[in-house]
N, C-alpha and C positions, 0 to 999 in steps of 0.2 A: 504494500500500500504506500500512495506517498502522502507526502504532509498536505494535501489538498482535498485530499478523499478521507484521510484521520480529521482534519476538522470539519469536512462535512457531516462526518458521523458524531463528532462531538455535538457542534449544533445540533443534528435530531433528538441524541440524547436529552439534549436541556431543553429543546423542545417538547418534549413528552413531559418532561420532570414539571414544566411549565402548567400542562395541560393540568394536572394533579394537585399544583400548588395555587393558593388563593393568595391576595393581595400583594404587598410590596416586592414579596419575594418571587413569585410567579410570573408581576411581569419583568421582575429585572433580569429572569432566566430566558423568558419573551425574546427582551430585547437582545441580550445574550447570543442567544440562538440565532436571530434572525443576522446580524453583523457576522458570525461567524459560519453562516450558512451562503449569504453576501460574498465574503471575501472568498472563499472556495472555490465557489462560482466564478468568480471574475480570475482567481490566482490559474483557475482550469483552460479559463479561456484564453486567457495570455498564453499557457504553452503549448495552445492547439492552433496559435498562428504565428510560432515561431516558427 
């Protein structure tokens, strides 16, 4: 695996963790997720057009 596909899978994890957890903490895992689900996405795409 590389470090693009290990943070996509991190995000999902704290995405679900999210799904489970109520107020501050749920969405700060939200938001968590969603940046590190973000960066994976775009760090994948940069090396699919080098």
């Amino acid at each position: 695996m590389n470090p693009a596909q290990l943070e996509a899978l991190a995000g999902t994890g704290l995405l679900l963790f999210s799904a489970f957890k109520r107020g501050a903490l749920g969405m700060a895992a939200f938001l968590g997720a969603a940046a590190l689900i973000v960066h994976a996405t775009v760090s994948r795409t940069k090396e699919g057009f080098r």
